[in-house]
C-alpha positions, 0 to 999 in steps of 0.5 A, a space after each residue: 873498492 872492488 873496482 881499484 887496481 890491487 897491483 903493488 908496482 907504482 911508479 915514482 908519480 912525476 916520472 910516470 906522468 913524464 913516462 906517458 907523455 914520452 911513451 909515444 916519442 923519444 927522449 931528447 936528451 943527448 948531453 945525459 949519461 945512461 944512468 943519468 937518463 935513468 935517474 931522470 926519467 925512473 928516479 934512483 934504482 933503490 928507494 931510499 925507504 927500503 931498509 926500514 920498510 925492509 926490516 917492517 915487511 920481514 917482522 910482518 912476514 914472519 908473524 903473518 906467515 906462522 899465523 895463517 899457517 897455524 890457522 890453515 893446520 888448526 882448521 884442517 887437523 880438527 874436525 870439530 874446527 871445521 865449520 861453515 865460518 871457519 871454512 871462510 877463514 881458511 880461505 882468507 888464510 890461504 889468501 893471506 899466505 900467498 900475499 905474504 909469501 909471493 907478493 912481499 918478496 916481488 915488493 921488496 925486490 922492486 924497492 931494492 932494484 926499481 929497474 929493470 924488471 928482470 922477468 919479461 912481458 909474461 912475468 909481468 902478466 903472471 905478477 899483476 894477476 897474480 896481486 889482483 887475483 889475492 886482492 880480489 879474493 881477499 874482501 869477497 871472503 870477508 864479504 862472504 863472511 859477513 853475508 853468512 853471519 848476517 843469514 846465522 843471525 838475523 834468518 836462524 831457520 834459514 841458516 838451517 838450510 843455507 850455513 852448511 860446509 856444503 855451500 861454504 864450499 861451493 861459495 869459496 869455490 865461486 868467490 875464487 872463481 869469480 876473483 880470477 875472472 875480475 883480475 883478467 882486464 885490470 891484468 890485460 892493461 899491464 905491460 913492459 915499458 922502455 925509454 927510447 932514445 932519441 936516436 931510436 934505440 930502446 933502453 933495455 935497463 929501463 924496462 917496467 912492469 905498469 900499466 900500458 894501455 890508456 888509462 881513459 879504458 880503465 876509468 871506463 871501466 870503472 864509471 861503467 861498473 859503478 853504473 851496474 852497482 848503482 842500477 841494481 842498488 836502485 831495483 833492490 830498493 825499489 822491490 823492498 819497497 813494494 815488499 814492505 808495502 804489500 806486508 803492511 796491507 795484510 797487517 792492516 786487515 788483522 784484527 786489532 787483538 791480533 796485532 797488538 799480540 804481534 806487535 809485543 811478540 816483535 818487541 819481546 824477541 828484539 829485545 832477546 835478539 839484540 845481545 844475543 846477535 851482539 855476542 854471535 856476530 862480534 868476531 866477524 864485526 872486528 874482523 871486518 872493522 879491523 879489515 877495511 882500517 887497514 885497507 883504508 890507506 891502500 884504496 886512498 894509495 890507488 885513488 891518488 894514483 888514479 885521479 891526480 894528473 898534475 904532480 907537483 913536488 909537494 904531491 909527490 912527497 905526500 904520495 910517498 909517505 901514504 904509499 908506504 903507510 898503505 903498503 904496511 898496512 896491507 900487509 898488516 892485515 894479513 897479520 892482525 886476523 890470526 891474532 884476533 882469532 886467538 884473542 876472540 876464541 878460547 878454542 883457537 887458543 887451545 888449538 894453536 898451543 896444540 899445533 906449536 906444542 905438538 901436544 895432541 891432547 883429547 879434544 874437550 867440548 864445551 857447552 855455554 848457559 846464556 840467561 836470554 835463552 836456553 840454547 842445544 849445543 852440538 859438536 859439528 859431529 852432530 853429537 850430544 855434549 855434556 853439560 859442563 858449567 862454564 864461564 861467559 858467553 866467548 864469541 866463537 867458541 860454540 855452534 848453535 844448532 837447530 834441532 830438525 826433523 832427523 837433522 840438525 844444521 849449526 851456525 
């Protein structure tokens, strides 16, 4: 899902697919008025879903834009928030914030006043990179997330060396990197478009802000880079393949005591590991769950856009209702984070009352007994906790550190 447009600015469908047809010819149309010719080619000026959609996008912003603030402020202001996955929760913070405070605006002015657009070629350019650039940095965080929760949860020794805030910030640094440099070609196809008429003259109340160059360069590149996924997907499998094979042949050269002590140690630490992994890892699950539901819409918005190339009237009416659902729920997703936080981590909670309340109180650690395993709790500080008897295990409320050689590593 990398690899679709992440721009807000859809035409109507049926009138872009007149748009294209007309781009290299002018309208003949003479009997028409300006705003007929308009009408015609672009539909109405405002869409007629603008004041629900409006009063929607202004309860999301409001929500969305307090939450991700106060997620931004908790993190900075508290050294003790300031972990390796907090740190890639700041970053989608920050991502979420700049969809809801520049892309809902530029959206909702489109859907209040379609055409024209009123801010030239270079406004067009900064807008749909602007919108891809997020979009992209967006599912890498959460990606990023889950790669680090995987390593924290599957390899714990070498969690010890690779989930640190030095190389969270070196991968948030390259994932935004990285963003900036995907959103570049999708960004190079976009453009001002103008009806011309049939005398010649440009229609300067036309003009939009879409795609312009042939739509067979974009595919290609599309079919090109699922090629490349595809490829290394295929050498991946092979190596582990051959991985897999060499282990077993020096398992088999074991003594047969050996392996049988191997094999109940395996069994004994998946059954440890399960619930254990469960409980580390079930934030960052629903984060992720609840990231591609609302996200579903949005992609299945883009694919229709891309692939249907004869619009009728009942496929048009069909794309409409899934564009503004997807678009609700694109931004929802900006919304739910901050909330799951609060819901999920007791800290957070207490954190956010901090920050609204202004109430600066001592910061409390706490510590958490599980019954599988006897586990060092350590603030981020590297200081010793007390002791303290709480409640159940609550995801994301605690570090678990490995103790080192003069070094201790938290994930």
């Amino acid at each position: 899902h990398l690899l679709f447009s992440c721009n807000f600015n859809i035409l109507q469908p049926a009138c872009e697919g007149d748009l294209q047809n007309q781009s290299g010819h002018q309208l003949e149309d003479p009997d028409l008025s300006l705003e007929e010719l308009l009408f015609k080619y672009l539909g109405p000026r405002r869409s007629t879903a603008f004041l629900p959609v409006c009063i929607t996008y202004l309860l999301i912003f409001l929500v969305g834009t307090l939450g991700n603030s106060l997620t931004c402020v908790v993190i900075i202001r508290h050294h003790v928030m300031q972990t390796p996955t907090n740190f890639y929760l700041f970053s989608l913070a920050v991502s979420d914030l700049l969809v809801l405070l520049l892309g809902m605006p530029l959206e909702l002015y489109e859907m209040w006043h379609n055409y024209p657009f009123l801010f030239g070629t270079g406004g067009c350019y900064f807008k749909t990179f602007l919108f891809e650039t997020v979009c992209f940095a967006s599912i890498l965080n959460v990606t990023a997330l889950s790669v680090e929760r995987y390593i924290a949860v599957v390899h714990p020794i070498k969690a010890k060396f690779v989930v640190t805030r030095t190389h969270a910030k070196r991968v948030i640094i390259i994932l935004w990197t990285l963003s900036v440099v995907c959103a570049i070609p999708n960004t190079s196809l976009h453009g001002i478009f103008y009806l011309v008429t049939g005398s010649g003259d440009t229609i300067q109340e036309s003009a939009m802000c879409t795609l312009v160059k042939p739509r067979w360069l974009y595919n290609l590149t599309i079919h090109i880079l699922y090629l490349l996924i595809g490829l290394q997907l295929k050498r991946e499998r092979v190596l582990e393949g051959l991985e897999a094979k060499a282990g077993t042949g020096r398992y088999n050269n074991q003594s047969g005591r050996i392996k049988q002590h191997n094999n109940r140690r395996r069994q004994v630490t998946k059954m440890l590991a399960i619930p254990y992994s469960f409980f580390l890892s079930l934030p960052t699950v629903v984060l992720v769950v609840v990231f591609g539901v609302c996200w579903a819409p949005f992609h299945t918005d883009r694919l229709m856009w891309s692939f249907i190339d004869q619009w009728t009237g009942e496929w048009h009416l069909i794309f409409q209702y899934v564009h503004i659902i997807s678009g609700v729920f694109f931004y929802l997703s900006s919304v739910v984070n901050p909330i799951l936080y609060n819901l999920m981590s007791s800290r957070f909670r207490e954190m956010f009352k901090e920050v609204m309340c202004h109430r600066w109180r001592p910061r409390s650690t706490r510590t958490f007994s599980l019954s599988i395993t006897r586990v060092t709790v350590r603030s981020t500080t590297g200081d010793t906790l007390p002791n303290l008897s709480t409640g159940p295990f609550e995801a994301g409320d605690s570090e678990f550190c490995i103790e080192g050689h003069n070094q201790t590593s938290c994930t």
